[in-house]
LUMMARMAR-180632 format. One record per residue (C-alpha): residue number from 1; x, y, z. Coordinates in pm, 1 decimal, decimal comma, always signed. Each point is the difference from the previous one (the first is absolute). Example, Ala and Ser with C-alpha at 12.3 -4.5 7.8 and 13.67 -1.06 7.14 Angstrom:
+-----+----------+----------+----------+
| pos |       xx |       yy |       zz |
+-----+----------+----------+----------+
|   1 |  +1230,0 |   -450,0 |   +780,0 |
|   2 |   +137,0 |   +344,0 |    -66,0 |
+-----+----------+----------+----------+
end
This chain:
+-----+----------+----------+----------+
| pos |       xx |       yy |       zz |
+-----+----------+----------+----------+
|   1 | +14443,9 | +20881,1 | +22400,9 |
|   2 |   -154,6 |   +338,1 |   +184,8 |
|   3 |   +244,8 |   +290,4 |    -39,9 |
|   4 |    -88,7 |    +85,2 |   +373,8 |
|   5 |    +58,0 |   -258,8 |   +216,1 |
|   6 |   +294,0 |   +193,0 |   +175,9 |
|   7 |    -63,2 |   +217,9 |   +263,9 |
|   8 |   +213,5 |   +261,2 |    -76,9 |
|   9 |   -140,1 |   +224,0 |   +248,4 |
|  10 |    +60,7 |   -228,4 |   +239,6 |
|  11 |   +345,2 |   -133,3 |   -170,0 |
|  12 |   +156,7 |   +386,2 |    +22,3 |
|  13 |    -92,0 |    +13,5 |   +341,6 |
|  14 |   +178,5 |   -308,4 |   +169,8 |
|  15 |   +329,5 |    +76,3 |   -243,2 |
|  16 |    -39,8 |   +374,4 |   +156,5 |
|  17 |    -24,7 |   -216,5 |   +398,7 |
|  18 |   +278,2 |   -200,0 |   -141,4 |
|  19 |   +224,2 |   +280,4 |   -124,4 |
|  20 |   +235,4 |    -21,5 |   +260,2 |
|  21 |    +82,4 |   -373,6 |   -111,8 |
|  22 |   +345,1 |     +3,7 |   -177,0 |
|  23 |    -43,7 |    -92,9 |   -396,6 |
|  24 |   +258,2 |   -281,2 |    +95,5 |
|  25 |   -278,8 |   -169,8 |   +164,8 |
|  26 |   -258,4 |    +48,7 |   -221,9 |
|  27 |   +197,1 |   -145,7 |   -298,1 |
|  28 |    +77,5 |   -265,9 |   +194,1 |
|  29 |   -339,7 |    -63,3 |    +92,8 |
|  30 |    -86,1 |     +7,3 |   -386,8 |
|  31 |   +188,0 |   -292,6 |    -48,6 |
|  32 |   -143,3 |   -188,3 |   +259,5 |
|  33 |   -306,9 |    +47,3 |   -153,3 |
|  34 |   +134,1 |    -92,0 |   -319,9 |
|  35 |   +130,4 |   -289,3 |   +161,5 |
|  36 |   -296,8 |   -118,0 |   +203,1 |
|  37 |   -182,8 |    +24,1 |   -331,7 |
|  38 |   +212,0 |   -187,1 |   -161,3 |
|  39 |    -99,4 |   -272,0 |   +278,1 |
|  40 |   -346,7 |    +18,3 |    -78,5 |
|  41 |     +3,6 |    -39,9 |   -393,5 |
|  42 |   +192,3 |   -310,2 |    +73,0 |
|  43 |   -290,4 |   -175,6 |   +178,1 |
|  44 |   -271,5 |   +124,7 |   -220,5 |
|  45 |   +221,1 |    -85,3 |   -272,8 |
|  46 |    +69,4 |   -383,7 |   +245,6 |
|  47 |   +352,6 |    +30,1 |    -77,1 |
|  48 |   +196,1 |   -280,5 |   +128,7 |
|  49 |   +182,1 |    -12,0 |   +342,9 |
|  50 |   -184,6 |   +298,0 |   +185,7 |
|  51 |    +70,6 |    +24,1 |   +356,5 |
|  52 |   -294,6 |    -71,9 |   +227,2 |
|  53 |    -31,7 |   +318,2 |   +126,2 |
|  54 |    -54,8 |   +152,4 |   -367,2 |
|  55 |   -353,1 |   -232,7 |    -52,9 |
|  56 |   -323,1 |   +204,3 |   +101,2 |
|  57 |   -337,1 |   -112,4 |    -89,0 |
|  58 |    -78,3 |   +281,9 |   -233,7 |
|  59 |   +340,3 |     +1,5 |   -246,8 |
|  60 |   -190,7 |   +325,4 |   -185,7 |
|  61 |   -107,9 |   +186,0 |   +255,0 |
|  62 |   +351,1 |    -34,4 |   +135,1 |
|  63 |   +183,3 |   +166,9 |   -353,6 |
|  64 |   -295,9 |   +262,8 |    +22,1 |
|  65 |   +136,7 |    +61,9 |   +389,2 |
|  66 |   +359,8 |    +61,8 |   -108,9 |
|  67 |    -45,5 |   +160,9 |   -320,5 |
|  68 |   -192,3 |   +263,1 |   +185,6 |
|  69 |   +279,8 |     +8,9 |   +253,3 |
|  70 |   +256,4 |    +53,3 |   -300,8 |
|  71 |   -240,8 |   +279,7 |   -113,1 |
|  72 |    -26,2 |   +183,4 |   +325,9 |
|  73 |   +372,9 |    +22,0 |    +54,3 |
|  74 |    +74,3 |    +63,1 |   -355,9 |
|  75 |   -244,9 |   +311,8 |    +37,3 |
|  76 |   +139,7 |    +56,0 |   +345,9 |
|  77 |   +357,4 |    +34,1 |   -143,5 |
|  78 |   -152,0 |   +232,7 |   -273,8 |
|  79 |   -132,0 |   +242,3 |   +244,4 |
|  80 |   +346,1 |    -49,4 |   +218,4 |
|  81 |   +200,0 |   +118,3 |   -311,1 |
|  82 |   -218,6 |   +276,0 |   -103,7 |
|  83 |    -84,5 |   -111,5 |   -314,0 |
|  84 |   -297,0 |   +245,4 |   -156,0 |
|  85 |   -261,1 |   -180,9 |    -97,8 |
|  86 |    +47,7 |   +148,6 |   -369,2 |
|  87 |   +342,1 |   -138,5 |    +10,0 |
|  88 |   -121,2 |   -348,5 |   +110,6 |
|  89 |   -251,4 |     +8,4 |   -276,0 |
|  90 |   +214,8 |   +121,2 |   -263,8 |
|  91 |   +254,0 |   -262,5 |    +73,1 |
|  92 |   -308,5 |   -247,9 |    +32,3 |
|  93 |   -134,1 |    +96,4 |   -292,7 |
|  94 |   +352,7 |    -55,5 |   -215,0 |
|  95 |    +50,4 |   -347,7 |   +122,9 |
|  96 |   -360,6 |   -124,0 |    -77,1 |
|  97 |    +63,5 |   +135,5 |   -319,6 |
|  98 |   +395,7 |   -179,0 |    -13,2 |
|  99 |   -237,3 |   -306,6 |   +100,9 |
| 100 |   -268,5 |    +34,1 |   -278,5 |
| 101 |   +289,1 |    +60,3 |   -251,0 |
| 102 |   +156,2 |   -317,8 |    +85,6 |
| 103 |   -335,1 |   -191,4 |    -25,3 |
| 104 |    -55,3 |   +154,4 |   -352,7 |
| 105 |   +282,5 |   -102,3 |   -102,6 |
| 106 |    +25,8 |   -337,6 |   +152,2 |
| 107 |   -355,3 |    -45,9 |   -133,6 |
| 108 |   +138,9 |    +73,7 |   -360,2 |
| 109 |   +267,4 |   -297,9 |    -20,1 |
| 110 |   -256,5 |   -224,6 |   +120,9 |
| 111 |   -144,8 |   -234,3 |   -201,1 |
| 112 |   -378,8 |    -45,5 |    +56,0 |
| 113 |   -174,5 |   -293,1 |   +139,4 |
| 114 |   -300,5 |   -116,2 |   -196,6 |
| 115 |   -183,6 |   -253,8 |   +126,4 |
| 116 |   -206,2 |     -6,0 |   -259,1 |
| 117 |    -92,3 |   +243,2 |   -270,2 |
| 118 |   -197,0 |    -53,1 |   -309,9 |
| 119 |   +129,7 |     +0,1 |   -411,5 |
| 120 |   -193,8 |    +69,6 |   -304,2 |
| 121 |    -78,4 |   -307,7 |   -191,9 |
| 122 |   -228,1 |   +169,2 |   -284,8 |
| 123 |   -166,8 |   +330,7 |    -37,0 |
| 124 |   -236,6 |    +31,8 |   -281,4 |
| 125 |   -317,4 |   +162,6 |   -125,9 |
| 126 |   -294,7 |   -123,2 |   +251,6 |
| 127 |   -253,2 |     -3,0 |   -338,4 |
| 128 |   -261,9 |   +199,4 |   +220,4 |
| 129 |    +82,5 |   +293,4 |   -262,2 |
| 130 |    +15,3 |   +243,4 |   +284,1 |
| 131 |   +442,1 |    +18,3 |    -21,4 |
| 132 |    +14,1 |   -251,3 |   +335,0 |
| 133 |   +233,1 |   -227,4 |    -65,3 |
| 134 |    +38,8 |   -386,6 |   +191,4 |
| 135 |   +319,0 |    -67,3 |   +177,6 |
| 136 |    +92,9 |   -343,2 |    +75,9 |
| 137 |   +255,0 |     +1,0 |   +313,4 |
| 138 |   +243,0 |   -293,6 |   +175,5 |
| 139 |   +193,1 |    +26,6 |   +271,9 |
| 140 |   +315,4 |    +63,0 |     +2,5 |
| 141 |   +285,5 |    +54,6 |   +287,0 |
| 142 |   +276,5 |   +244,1 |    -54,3 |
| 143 |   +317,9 |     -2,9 |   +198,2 |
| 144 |   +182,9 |   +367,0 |    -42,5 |
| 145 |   -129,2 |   +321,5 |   -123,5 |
| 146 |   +108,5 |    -13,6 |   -387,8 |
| 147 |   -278,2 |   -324,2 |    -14,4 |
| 148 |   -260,9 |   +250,8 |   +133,1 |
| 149 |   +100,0 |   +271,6 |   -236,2 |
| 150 |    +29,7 |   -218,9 |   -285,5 |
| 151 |   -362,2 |   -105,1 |    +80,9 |
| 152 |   -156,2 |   +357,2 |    +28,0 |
| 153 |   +172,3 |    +73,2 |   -330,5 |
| 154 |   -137,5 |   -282,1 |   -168,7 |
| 155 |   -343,1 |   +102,8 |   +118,1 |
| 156 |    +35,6 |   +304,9 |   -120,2 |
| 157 |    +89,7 |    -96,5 |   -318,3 |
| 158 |   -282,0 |   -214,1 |    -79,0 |
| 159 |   -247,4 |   +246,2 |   +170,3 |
| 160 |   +123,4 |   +217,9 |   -301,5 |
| 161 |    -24,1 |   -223,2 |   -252,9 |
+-----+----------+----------+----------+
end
Protein backbone atom coordinates (compact mmCIF):
# COMPACT_ATOMS: atom_id res chain seq x y z
CA UNK A 1 0.00 0.00 0.00
CA UNK A 2 1.27 3.84 -0.93
CA UNK A 3 2.41 5.62 2.25
CA UNK A 4 0.57 8.77 0.77
CA UNK A 5 -2.73 8.22 0.08
CA UNK A 6 -3.89 10.66 2.93
CA UNK A 7 -4.24 14.07 2.33
CA UNK A 8 -2.90 15.40 5.22
CA UNK A 9 -2.82 18.80 3.95
CA UNK A 10 -6.12 18.63 3.31
CA UNK A 11 -6.96 16.31 6.56
CA UNK A 12 -5.37 19.27 9.04
CA UNK A 13 -7.39 21.67 7.41
CA UNK A 14 -11.10 20.38 7.80
CA UNK A 15 -10.10 19.16 11.66
CA UNK A 16 -8.83 23.02 11.96
CA UNK A 17 -12.88 24.04 10.18
CA UNK A 18 -14.08 21.45 12.55
CA UNK A 19 -12.33 22.61 15.71
CA UNK A 20 -15.16 24.03 17.22
CA UNK A 21 -16.91 20.44 17.21
CA UNK A 22 -16.87 19.11 20.85
CA UNK A 23 -14.44 15.82 21.13
CA UNK A 24 -17.74 14.19 22.52
CA UNK A 25 -18.92 14.17 19.06
CA UNK A 26 -16.11 13.22 17.32
CA UNK A 27 -15.57 10.05 19.46
CA UNK A 28 -18.83 9.29 18.97
CA UNK A 29 -18.64 9.62 15.42
CA UNK A 30 -15.53 7.17 15.55
CA UNK A 31 -17.62 4.55 16.60
CA UNK A 32 -20.08 4.93 14.13
CA UNK A 33 -17.59 4.45 11.77
CA UNK A 34 -16.34 1.57 13.52
CA UNK A 35 -19.70 0.39 13.54
CA UNK A 36 -20.79 1.02 9.97
CA UNK A 37 -17.61 -0.89 9.12
CA UNK A 38 -18.35 -3.47 10.96
CA UNK A 39 -21.61 -3.62 8.61
CA UNK A 40 -19.68 -3.81 5.62
CA UNK A 41 -17.13 -6.70 6.48
CA UNK A 42 -20.20 -8.66 7.23
CA UNK A 43 -21.47 -8.64 3.61
CA UNK A 44 -18.17 -9.00 1.96
CA UNK A 45 -17.53 -11.56 4.43
CA UNK A 46 -21.84 -12.86 3.42
CA UNK A 47 -22.39 -13.34 6.97
CA UNK A 48 -25.70 -14.71 7.70
CA UNK A 49 -28.88 -12.64 8.55
CA UNK A 50 -27.75 -9.08 7.22
CA UNK A 51 -30.40 -6.59 7.10
CA UNK A 52 -31.39 -5.46 3.61
CA UNK A 53 -30.26 -2.23 3.91
CA UNK A 54 -26.53 -3.47 4.70
CA UNK A 55 -26.27 -5.37 0.89
CA UNK A 56 -24.60 -2.99 -1.79
CA UNK A 57 -23.41 -4.22 -5.03
CA UNK A 58 -19.77 -3.61 -4.41
CA UNK A 59 -19.23 -5.41 -0.66
CA UNK A 60 -15.27 -4.09 -1.08
CA UNK A 61 -15.58 -0.95 -2.17
CA UNK A 62 -18.02 -0.52 0.68
CA UNK A 63 -15.16 -1.70 3.69
CA UNK A 64 -12.67 0.58 1.62
CA UNK A 65 -15.57 3.54 2.14
CA UNK A 66 -15.73 3.08 5.92
CA UNK A 67 -12.31 2.20 6.71
CA UNK A 68 -11.36 5.50 5.21
CA UNK A 69 -14.13 7.08 7.24
CA UNK A 70 -12.59 5.35 10.49
CA UNK A 71 -9.24 6.84 9.30
CA UNK A 72 -10.37 10.38 8.79
CA UNK A 73 -11.98 10.69 12.19
CA UNK A 74 -9.33 8.78 13.90
CA UNK A 75 -6.84 11.50 12.41
CA UNK A 76 -9.48 14.12 13.04
CA UNK A 77 -9.54 13.23 16.80
CA UNK A 78 -5.64 13.25 16.69
CA UNK A 79 -5.45 16.76 15.56
CA UNK A 80 -8.56 17.63 18.12
CA UNK A 81 -6.36 16.35 21.05
CA UNK A 82 -3.17 17.86 20.03
CA UNK A 83 -1.29 15.01 19.68
CA UNK A 84 2.37 15.99 17.98
CA UNK A 85 2.93 14.13 15.27
CA UNK A 86 6.28 12.79 17.01
CA UNK A 87 4.14 11.62 19.78
CA UNK A 88 1.70 9.81 17.42
CA UNK A 89 4.63 8.19 15.76
CA UNK A 90 6.46 7.24 18.72
CA UNK A 91 3.44 5.61 20.18
CA UNK A 92 2.85 4.14 16.54
CA UNK A 93 6.00 3.01 16.26
CA UNK A 94 5.92 0.98 19.90
CA UNK A 95 2.78 -0.85 19.10
CA UNK A 96 3.89 -2.08 15.58
CA UNK A 97 6.75 -3.21 17.31
CA UNK A 98 4.34 -4.86 20.53
CA UNK A 99 2.64 -6.36 17.22
CA UNK A 100 5.81 -7.79 15.48
CA UNK A 101 6.91 -9.16 18.94
CA UNK A 102 3.83 -11.07 19.30
CA UNK A 103 4.08 -12.48 15.71
CA UNK A 104 7.72 -13.61 16.46
CA UNK A 105 6.81 -15.22 19.05
CA UNK A 106 3.61 -16.76 17.98
CA UNK A 107 5.58 -17.78 14.87
CA UNK A 108 8.08 -19.68 17.22
CA UNK A 109 5.47 -22.20 18.93
CA UNK A 110 4.19 -22.94 15.63
CA UNK A 111 4.75 -25.94 14.10
CA UNK A 112 5.45 -25.70 10.32
CA UNK A 113 3.33 -26.88 7.54
CA UNK A 114 5.12 -28.88 4.89
CA UNK A 115 3.36 -29.85 2.17
CA UNK A 116 5.92 -31.48 0.86
CA UNK A 117 9.65 -31.39 1.32
CA UNK A 118 12.25 -33.71 0.07
CA UNK A 119 14.72 -36.50 2.26
CA UNK A 120 18.01 -37.87 1.37
CA UNK A 121 17.82 -41.40 0.24
CA UNK A 122 21.69 -41.88 -0.73
CA UNK A 123 24.54 -39.55 -1.27
CA UNK A 124 27.60 -41.03 -2.71
CA UNK A 125 30.62 -40.46 -4.91
CA UNK A 126 29.16 -39.56 -8.60
CA UNK A 127 32.47 -41.67 -10.16
CA UNK A 128 33.04 -38.57 -12.56
CA UNK A 129 36.37 -38.14 -10.35
CA UNK A 130 35.75 -34.45 -10.20
CA UNK A 131 34.41 -34.71 -5.99
CA UNK A 132 30.46 -34.39 -7.36
CA UNK A 133 28.72 -36.66 -5.67
CA UNK A 134 24.90 -38.32 -6.84
CA UNK A 135 22.07 -37.84 -4.48
CA UNK A 136 19.13 -39.96 -4.76
CA UNK A 137 15.98 -38.04 -3.13
CA UNK A 138 12.09 -39.22 -2.10
CA UNK A 139 9.60 -37.34 -0.88
CA UNK A 140 8.82 -37.03 2.22
CA UNK A 141 6.07 -34.89 4.35
CA UNK A 142 6.92 -33.57 7.73
CA UNK A 143 4.33 -32.47 10.21
CA UNK A 144 6.17 -30.10 13.04
CA UNK A 145 9.45 -28.43 13.03
CA UNK A 146 11.74 -31.15 14.92
CA UNK A 147 10.91 -33.52 11.46
CA UNK A 148 12.41 -30.61 9.42
CA UNK A 149 15.36 -30.19 11.67
CA UNK A 150 15.98 -33.73 12.01
CA UNK A 151 16.08 -33.78 8.16
CA UNK A 152 18.59 -30.82 7.64
CA UNK A 153 20.76 -32.55 10.23
CA UNK A 154 20.77 -35.70 8.56
CA UNK A 155 21.79 -33.96 5.38
CA UNK A 156 24.35 -32.48 6.85
CA UNK A 157 25.72 -35.35 8.17
CA UNK A 158 26.02 -37.32 5.13
CA UNK A 159 27.18 -34.21 3.12
CA UNK A 160 30.19 -34.63 5.59
CA UNK A 161 30.74 -37.96 5.34
Amino acid sequence: MAKDFIDFELLEELSANDADVDLWKKAGKLTEEVGEFWQAFLVLKEAENLSKSALTANPKEAVMEELCDVLNVTLDLFNALNISSDSAKAMFTAKLRKWQSKQIEANKNKDLDFESMLEVVDIEDSGWGDGSYSITLSSAVFDHREQAEEFVEELRKKCDA
